[in-house]
C-alpha positions as CSV (number, residue, x, y, z in Angstrom):
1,X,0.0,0.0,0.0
2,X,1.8,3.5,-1.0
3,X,1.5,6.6,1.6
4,X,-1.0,8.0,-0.1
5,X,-3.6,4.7,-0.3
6,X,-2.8,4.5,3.7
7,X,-3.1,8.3,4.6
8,X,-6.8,8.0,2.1
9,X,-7.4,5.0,4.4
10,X,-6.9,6.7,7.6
11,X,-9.7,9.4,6.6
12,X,-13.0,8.4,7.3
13,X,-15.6,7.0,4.5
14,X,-17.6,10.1,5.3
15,X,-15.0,12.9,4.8
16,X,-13.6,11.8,1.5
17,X,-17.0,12.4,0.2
18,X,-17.7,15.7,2.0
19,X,-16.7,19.2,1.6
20,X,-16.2,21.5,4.8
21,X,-17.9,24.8,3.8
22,X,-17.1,27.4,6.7
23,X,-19.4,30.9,7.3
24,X,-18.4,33.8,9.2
25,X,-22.2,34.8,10.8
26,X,-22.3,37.8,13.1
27,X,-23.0,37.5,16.7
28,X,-26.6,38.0,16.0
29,X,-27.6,35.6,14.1
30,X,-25.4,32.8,15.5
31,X,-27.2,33.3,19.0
32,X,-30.6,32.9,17.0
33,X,-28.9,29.7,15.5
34,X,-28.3,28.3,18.5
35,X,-31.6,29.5,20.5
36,X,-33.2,27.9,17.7
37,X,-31.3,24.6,17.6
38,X,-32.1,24.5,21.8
39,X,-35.7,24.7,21.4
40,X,-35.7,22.2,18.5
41,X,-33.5,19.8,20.7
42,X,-36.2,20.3,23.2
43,X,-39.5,20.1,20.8
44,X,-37.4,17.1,19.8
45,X,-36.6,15.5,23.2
46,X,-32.8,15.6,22.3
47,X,-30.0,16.6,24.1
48,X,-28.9,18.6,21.5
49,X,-29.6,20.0,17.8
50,X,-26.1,20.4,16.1
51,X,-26.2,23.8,14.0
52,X,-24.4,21.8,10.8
53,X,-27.1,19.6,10.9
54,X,-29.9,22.5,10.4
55,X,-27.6,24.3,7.6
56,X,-27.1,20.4,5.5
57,X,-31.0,20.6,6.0
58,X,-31.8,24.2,4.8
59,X,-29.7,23.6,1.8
60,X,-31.1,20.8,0.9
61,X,-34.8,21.6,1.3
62,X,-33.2,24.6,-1.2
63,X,-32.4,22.3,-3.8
64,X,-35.5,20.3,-4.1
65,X,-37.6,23.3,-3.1
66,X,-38.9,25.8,-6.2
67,X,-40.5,28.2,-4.0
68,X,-37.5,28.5,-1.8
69,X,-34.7,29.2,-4.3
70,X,-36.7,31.5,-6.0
71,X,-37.3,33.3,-1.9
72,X,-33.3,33.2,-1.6
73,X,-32.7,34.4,-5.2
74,X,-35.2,37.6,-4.9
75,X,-33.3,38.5,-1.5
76,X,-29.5,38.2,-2.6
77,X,-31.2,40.7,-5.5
78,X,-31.5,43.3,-2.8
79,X,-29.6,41.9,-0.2
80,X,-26.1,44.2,0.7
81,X,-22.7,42.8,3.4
């Protein structure tokens, strides 16, 4: 087995097929994030609701969802950093 084959083997099945996408959020919004990820654990009767977990889901529901995409696309339209 060369280095490479052994180091690909040492990475988990899951991260090989996975790309880590990182988002700088301001203070704001991450402590809505997390308030809502708490009272979803709770709604849910789970110790926890991991934030990731809610963004994979909102950007899926985006992809299959017509309304949705067309929601995000108006916003960016106006939407200013």
């Amino acid at each position: 087995m060369s280095t490479s084959e052994s180091e690909e083997a040492a990475v988990p099945a899951q991260r090989r097929t996975t790309r880590r996408l990182t988002v700088d959020l301001p203070k704001d919004v991450h402590a809505d994030l997390k308030a809502w990820c708490m009272t979803a654990a709770a709604e849910l009767d789970r110790a926890n609701v991991a934030q990731a977990d809610v963004v994979r889901l909102l950007l899926l529901r985006l992809h299959q969802d017509p309304e949705l995409r067309r929601f995000v696309v108006e916003s960016l339209r106006s939407w200013r950093r």
